[in-house]
C-alpha positions as a Markdown table, in Angstrom:
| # | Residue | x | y | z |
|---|---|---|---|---|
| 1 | Unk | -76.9 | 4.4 | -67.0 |
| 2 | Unk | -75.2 | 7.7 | -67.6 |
| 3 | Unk | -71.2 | 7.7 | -68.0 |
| 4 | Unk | -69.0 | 8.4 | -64.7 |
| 5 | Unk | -67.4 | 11.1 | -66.4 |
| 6 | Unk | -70.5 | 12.7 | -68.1 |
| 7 | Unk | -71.8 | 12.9 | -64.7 |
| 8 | Unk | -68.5 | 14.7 | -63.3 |
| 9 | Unk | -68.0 | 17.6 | -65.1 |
| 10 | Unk | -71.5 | 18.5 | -63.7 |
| 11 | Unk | -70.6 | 17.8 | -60.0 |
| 12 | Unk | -67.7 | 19.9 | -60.4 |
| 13 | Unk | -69.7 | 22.9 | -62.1 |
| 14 | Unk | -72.6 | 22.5 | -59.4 |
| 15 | Unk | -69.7 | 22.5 | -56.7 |
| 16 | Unk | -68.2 | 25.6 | -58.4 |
| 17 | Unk | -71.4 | 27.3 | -58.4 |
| 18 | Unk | -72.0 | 27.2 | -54.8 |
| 19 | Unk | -68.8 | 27.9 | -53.4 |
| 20 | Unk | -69.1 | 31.0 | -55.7 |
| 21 | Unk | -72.3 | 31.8 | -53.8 |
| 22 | Unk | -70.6 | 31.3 | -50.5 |
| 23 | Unk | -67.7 | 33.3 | -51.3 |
| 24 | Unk | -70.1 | 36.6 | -52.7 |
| 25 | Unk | -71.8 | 36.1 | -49.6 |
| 26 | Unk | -68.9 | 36.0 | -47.2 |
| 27 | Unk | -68.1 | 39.1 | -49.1 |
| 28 | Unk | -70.9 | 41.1 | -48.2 |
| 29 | Unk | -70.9 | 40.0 | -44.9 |
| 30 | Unk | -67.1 | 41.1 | -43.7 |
| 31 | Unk | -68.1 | 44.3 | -46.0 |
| 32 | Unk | -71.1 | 45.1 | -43.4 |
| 33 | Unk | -69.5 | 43.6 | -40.3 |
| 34 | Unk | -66.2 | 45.5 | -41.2 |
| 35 | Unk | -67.2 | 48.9 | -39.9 |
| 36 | Unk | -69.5 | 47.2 | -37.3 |
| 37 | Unk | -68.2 | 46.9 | -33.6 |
| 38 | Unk | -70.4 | 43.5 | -33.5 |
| 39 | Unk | -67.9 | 41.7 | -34.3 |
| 40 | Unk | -64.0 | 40.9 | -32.8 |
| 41 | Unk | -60.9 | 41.7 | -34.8 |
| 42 | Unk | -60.7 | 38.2 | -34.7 |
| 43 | Unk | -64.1 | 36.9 | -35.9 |
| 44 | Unk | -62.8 | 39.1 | -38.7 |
| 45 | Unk | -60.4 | 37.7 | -39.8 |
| 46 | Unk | -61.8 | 33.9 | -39.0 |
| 47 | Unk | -64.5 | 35.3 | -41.8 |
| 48 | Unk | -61.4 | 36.4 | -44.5 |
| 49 | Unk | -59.5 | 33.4 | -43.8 |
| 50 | Unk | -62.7 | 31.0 | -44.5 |
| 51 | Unk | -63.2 | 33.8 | -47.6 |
| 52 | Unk | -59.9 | 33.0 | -49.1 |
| 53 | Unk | -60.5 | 29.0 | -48.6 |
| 54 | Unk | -63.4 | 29.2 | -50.5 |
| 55 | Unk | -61.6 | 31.1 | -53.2 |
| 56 | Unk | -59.0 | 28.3 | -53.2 |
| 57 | Unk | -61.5 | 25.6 | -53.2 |
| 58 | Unk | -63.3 | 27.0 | -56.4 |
| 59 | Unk | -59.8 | 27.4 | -57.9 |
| 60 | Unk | -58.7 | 24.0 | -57.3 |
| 61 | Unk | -62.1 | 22.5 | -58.8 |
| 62 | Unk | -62.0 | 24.8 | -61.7 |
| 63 | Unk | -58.5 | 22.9 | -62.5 |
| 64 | Unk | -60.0 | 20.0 | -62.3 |
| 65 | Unk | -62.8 | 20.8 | -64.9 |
| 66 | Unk | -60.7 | 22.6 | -67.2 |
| 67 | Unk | -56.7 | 21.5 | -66.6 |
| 68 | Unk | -55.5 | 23.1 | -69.7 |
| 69 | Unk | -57.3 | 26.3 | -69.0 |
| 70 | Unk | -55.6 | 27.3 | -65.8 |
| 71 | Unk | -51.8 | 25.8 | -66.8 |
């Protein structure tokens, strides 16, 4: 049976790895919906705000992985 903290580290990387995918994407889609009258000044800014909690999620993980790093 593999070690709870062996297995971890990987979780948190794999977490890491998909928020980051999240976030490029949200990226690239208020980038084309930004000059688009498709969307609301409001569904904008719902799109940066969930943008900016992504970035703080994969922050908040990456302490986790690495405390010492980010101190």
């Amino acid at each position: 049976m593999r070690d709870h903290h062996a297995i971890q580290p990987e979780m948190l990387r794999d977490r890491i790895l998909q928020l980051q995918s999240e976030h490029s994407e949200l990226d690239r889609e208020i980038d084309k919906l930004a000059d688009s009258s498709d969307i609301t000044d409001l569904d904008l800014r719902r799109l940066k705000k969930r943008k900016l909690k992504v970035k703080d999620d994969i922050l908040l993980l990456q302490l986790q992985l690495e405390p010492d790093k980010h101190a």
